[in-house]
C-alpha beads as a LAMMPS data file, in Angstrom:
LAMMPS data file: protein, C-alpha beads

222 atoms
221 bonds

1 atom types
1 bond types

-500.0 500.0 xlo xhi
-500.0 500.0 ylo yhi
-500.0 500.0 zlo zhi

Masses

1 110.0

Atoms # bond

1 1 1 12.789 -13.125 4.926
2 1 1 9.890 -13.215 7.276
3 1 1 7.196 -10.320 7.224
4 1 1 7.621 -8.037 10.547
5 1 1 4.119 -7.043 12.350
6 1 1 4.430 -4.303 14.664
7 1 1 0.865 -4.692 16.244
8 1 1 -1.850 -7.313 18.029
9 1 1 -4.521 -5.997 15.401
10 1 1 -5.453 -8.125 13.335
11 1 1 -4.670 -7.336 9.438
12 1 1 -8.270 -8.547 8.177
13 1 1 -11.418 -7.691 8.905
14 1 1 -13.448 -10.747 10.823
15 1 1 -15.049 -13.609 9.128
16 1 1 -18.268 -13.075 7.329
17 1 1 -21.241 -15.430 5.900
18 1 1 -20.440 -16.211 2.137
19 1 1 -16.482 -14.788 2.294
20 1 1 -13.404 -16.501 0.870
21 1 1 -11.430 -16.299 4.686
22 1 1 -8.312 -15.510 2.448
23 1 1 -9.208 -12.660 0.465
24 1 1 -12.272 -11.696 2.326
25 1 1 -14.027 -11.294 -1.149
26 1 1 -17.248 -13.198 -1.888
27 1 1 -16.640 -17.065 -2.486
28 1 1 -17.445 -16.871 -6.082
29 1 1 -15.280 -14.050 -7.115
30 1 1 -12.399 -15.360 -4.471
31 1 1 -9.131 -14.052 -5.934
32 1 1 -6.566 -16.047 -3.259
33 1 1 -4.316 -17.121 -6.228
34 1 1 -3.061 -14.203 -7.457
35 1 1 -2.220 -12.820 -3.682
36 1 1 1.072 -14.487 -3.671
37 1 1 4.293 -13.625 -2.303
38 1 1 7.427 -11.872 -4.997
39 1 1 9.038 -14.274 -6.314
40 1 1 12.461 -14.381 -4.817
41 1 1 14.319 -13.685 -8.211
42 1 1 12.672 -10.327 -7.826
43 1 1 13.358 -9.212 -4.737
44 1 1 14.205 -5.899 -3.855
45 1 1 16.553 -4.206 -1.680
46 1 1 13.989 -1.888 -0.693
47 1 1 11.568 -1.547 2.321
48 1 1 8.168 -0.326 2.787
49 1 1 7.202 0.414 6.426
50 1 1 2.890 0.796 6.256
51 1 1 1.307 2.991 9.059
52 1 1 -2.442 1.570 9.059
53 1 1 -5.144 4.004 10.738
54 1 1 -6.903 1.896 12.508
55 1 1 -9.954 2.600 11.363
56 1 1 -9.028 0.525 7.872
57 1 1 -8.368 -2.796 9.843
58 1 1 -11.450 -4.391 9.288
59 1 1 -12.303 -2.372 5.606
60 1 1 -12.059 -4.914 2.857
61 1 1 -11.290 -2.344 0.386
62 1 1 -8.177 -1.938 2.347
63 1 1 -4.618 -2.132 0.034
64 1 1 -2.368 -1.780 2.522
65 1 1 -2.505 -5.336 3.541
66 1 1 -2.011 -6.819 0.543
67 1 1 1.345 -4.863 -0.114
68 1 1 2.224 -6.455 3.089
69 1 1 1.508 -10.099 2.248
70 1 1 3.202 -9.330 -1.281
71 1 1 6.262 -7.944 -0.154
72 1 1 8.580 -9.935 2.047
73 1 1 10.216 -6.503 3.418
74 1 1 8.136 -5.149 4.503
75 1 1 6.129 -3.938 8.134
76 1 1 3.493 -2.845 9.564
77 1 1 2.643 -0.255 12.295
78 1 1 -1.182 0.586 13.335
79 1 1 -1.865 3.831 14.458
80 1 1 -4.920 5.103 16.490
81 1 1 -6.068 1.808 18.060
82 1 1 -7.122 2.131 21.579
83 1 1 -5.883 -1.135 22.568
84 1 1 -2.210 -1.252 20.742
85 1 1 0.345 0.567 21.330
86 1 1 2.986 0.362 18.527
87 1 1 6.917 0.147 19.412
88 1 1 7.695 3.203 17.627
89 1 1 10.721 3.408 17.744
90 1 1 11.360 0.341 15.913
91 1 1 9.990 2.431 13.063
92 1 1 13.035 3.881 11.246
93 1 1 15.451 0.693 10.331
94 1 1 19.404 1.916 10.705
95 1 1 20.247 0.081 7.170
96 1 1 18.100 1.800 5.022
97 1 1 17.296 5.577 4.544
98 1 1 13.713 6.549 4.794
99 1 1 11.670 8.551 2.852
100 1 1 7.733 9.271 4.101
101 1 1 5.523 9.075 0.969
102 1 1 2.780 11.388 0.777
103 1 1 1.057 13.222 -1.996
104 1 1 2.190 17.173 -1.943
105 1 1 5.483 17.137 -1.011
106 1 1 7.643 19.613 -2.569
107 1 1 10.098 16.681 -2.820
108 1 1 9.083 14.096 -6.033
109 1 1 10.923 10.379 -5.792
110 1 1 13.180 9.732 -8.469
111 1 1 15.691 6.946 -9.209
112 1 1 18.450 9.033 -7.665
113 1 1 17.243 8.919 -4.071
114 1 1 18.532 4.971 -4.345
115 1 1 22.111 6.444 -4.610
116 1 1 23.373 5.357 -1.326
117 1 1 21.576 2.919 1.539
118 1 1 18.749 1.074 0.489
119 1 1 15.400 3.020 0.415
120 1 1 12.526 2.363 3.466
121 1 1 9.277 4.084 2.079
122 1 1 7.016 4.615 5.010
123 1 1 3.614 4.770 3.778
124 1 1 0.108 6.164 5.332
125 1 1 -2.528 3.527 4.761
126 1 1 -5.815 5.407 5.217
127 1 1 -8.248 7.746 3.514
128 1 1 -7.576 11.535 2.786
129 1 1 -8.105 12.632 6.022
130 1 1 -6.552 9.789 7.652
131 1 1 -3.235 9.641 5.989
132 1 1 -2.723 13.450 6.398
133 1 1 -3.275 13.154 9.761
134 1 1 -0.604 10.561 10.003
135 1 1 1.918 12.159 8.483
136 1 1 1.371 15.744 10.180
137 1 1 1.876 13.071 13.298
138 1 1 4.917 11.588 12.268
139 1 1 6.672 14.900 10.803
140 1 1 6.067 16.004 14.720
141 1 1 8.247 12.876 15.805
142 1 1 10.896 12.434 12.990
143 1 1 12.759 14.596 10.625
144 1 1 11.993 11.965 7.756
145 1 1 11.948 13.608 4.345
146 1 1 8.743 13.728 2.455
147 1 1 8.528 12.697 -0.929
148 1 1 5.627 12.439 -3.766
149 1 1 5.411 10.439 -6.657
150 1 1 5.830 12.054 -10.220
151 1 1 3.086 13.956 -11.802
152 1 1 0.562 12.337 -13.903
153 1 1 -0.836 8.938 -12.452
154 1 1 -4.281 8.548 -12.579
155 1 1 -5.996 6.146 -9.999
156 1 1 -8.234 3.549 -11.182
157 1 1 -9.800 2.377 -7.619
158 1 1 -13.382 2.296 -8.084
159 1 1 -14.359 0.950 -5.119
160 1 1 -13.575 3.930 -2.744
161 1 1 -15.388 7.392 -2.880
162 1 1 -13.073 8.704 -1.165
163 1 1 -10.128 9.041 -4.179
164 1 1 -10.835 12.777 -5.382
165 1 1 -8.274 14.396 -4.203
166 1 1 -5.550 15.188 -6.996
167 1 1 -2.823 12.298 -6.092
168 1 1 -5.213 10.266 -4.278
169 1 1 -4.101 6.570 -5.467
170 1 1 -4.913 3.845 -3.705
171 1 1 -2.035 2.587 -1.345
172 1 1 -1.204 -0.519 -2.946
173 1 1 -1.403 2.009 -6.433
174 1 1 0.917 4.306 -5.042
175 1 1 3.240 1.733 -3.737
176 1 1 3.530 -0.223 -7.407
177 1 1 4.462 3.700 -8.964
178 1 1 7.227 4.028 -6.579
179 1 1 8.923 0.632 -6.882
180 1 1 8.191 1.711 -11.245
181 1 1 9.746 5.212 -10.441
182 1 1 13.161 3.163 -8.716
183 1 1 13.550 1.017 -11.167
184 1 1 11.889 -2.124 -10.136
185 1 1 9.569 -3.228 -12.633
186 1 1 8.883 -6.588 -11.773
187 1 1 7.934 -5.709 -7.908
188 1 1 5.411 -2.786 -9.789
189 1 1 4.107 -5.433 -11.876
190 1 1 3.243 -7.985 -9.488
191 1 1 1.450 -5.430 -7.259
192 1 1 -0.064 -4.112 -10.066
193 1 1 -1.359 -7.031 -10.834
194 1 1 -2.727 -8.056 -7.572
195 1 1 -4.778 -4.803 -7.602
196 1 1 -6.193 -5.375 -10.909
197 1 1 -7.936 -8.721 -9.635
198 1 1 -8.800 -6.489 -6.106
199 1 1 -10.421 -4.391 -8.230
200 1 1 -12.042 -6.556 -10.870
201 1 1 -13.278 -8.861 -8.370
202 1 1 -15.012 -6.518 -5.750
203 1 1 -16.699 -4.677 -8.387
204 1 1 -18.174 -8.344 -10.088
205 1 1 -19.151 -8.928 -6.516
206 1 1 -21.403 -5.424 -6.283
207 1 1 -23.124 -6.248 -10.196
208 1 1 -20.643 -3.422 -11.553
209 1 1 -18.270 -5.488 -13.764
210 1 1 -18.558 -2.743 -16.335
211 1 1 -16.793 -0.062 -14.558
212 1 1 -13.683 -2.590 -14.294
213 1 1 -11.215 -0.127 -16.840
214 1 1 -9.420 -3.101 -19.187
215 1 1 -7.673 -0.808 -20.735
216 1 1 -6.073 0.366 -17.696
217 1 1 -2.382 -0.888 -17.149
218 1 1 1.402 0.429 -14.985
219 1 1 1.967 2.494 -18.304
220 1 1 -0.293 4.696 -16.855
221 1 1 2.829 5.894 -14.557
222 1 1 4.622 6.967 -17.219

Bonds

1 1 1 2
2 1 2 3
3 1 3 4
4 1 4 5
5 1 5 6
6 1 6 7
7 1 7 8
8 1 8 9
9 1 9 10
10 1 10 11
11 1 11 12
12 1 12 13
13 1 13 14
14 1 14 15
15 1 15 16
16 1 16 17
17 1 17 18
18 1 18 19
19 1 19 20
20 1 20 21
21 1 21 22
22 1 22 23
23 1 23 24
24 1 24 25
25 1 25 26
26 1 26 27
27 1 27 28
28 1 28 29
29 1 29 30
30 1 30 31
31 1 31 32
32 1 32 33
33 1 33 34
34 1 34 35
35 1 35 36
36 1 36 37
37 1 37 38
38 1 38 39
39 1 39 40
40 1 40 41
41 1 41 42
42 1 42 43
43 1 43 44
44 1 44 45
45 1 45 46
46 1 46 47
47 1 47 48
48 1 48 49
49 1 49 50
50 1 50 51
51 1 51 52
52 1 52 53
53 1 53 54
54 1 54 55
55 1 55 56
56 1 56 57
57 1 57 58
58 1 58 59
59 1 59 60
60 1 60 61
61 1 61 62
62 1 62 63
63 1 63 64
64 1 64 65
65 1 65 66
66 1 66 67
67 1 67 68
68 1 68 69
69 1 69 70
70 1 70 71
71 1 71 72
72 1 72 73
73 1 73 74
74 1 74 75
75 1 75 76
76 1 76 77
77 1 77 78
78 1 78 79
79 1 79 80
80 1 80 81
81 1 81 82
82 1 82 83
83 1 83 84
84 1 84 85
85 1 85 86
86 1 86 87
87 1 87 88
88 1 88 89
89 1 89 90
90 1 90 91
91 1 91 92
92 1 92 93
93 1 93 94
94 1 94 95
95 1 95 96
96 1 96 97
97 1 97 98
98 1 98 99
99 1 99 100
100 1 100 101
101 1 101 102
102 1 102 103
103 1 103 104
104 1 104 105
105 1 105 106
106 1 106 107
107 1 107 108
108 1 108 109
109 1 109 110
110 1 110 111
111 1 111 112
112 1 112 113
113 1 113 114
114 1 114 115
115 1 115 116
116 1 116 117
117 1 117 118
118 1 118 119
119 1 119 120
120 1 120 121
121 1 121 122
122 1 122 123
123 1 123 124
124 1 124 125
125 1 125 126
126 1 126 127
127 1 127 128
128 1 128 129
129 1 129 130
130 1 130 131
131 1 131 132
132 1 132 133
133 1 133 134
134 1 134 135
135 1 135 136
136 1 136 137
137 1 137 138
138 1 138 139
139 1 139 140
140 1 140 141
141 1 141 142
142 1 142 143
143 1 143 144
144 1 144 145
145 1 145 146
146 1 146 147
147 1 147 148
148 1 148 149
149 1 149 150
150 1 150 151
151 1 151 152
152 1 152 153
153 1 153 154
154 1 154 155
155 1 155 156
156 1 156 157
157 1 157 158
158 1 158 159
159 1 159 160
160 1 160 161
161 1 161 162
162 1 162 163
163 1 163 164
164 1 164 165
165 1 165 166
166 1 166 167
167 1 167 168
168 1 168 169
169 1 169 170
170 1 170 171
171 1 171 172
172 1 172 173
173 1 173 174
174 1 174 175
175 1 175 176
176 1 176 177
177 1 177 178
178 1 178 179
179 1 179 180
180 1 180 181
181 1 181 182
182 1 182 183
183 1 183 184
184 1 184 185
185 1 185 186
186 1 186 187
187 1 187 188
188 1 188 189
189 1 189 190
190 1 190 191
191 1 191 192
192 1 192 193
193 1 193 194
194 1 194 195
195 1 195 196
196 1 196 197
197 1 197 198
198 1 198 199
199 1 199 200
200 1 200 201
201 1 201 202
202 1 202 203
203 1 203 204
204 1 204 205
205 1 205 206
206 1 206 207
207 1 207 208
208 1 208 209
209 1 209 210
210 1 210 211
211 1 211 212
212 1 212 213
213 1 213 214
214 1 214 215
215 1 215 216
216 1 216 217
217 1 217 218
218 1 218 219
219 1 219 220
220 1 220 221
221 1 221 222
């Protein structure tokens, strides 16, 4: 199934001296090979809908996209750009039931909520402040429940300073806990894994190959 974009933005940040083109890391820590499509055997039914600020478009240290390349179903919708105007109201998708995930919500995911329609998981893609403002934003325009993940994942992005809020994982983080918390291991695992080289190779990149946490792995979300 074909990967919908719902904007003229561009989903990478523009070409720079001495950077793979694919991964936008440095050439010598490139990490193209593991940024590969699920596998079809593990497919899911589900669909994750990402609303990118703006602002993250051309941050390399932006997740978002690479749950989007990963993930066959799924879309993406950038909001605050001056010159884009998303079709919004392609947002919700009649076949699935969506659920708005956000850190907070009285509401926590479980494996139940997949009793029924498939599940669309629309997503905020930005920092703190960004993402909150997004979802106050679309909470004013749909009556789309709002759910948080379970209790007790830590986040292991140490690339962003911008993760100290409790709950504050990293998008493609909190995406590969959800798909673990429905039952999907093998769609948590290949994100998962994707992030781990994200992570391991931007920090070899700044000299700081020692902060990269081995020991850190999806058990982590319980």
């Amino acid at each position: 199934m074909e990967r919908t974009i719902r904007a003229e933005l561009p989903l990478q940040p523009p070409p720079l001296p001495g950077r793979c083109p694919g991964c936008f890391a440095r050439e010598e820590h490139c990490f193209c090979e593991a940024v590969s499509s699920l596998p079809s055997q593990n497919s899911t039914e589900h669909w994750v809908s990402l609303v990118i600020h703006a602002r993250e478009l051309n941050r390399t240290s932006n997740t978002g996209r690479w749950v989007h390349r990963c993930l066959p179903r799924s879309d993406v919708f950038v909001f605050g750009g001056k010159n884009v105007t998303p079709d919004w109201n392609r947002l919700l998708r009649s076949d699935h039931q969506p659920l708005l995930l956000f850190p907070g919500a009285a509401r926590t995911l479980s494996h139940q909520d997949i009793e029924g329609a498939p599940l669309q998981l629309i997503v905020p893609d930005g920092n703190w402040r960004q993402a909150a403002k997004m979802t106050r934003w679309l909470a004013t325009h749909w009556e789309i429940p709002k759910v948080s993940l379970p209790p007790g994942a830590i986040s292991t992005f140490q690339i962003r300073k911008d993760r100290h809020h409790e709950g504050g994982l990293a998008t493609i983080e909190a995406i590969a806990h959800a798909f673990r918390v429905l039952g999907e291991p093998d769609v948590s695992s290949h994100l998962w894994t994707l992030f781990r080289q994200l992570v391991q190779s931007t920090l070899a990149a700044r000299g700081l190959q020692d902060r990269f946490a081995e020991s850190t792995s999806p058990a982590i979300f319980g």
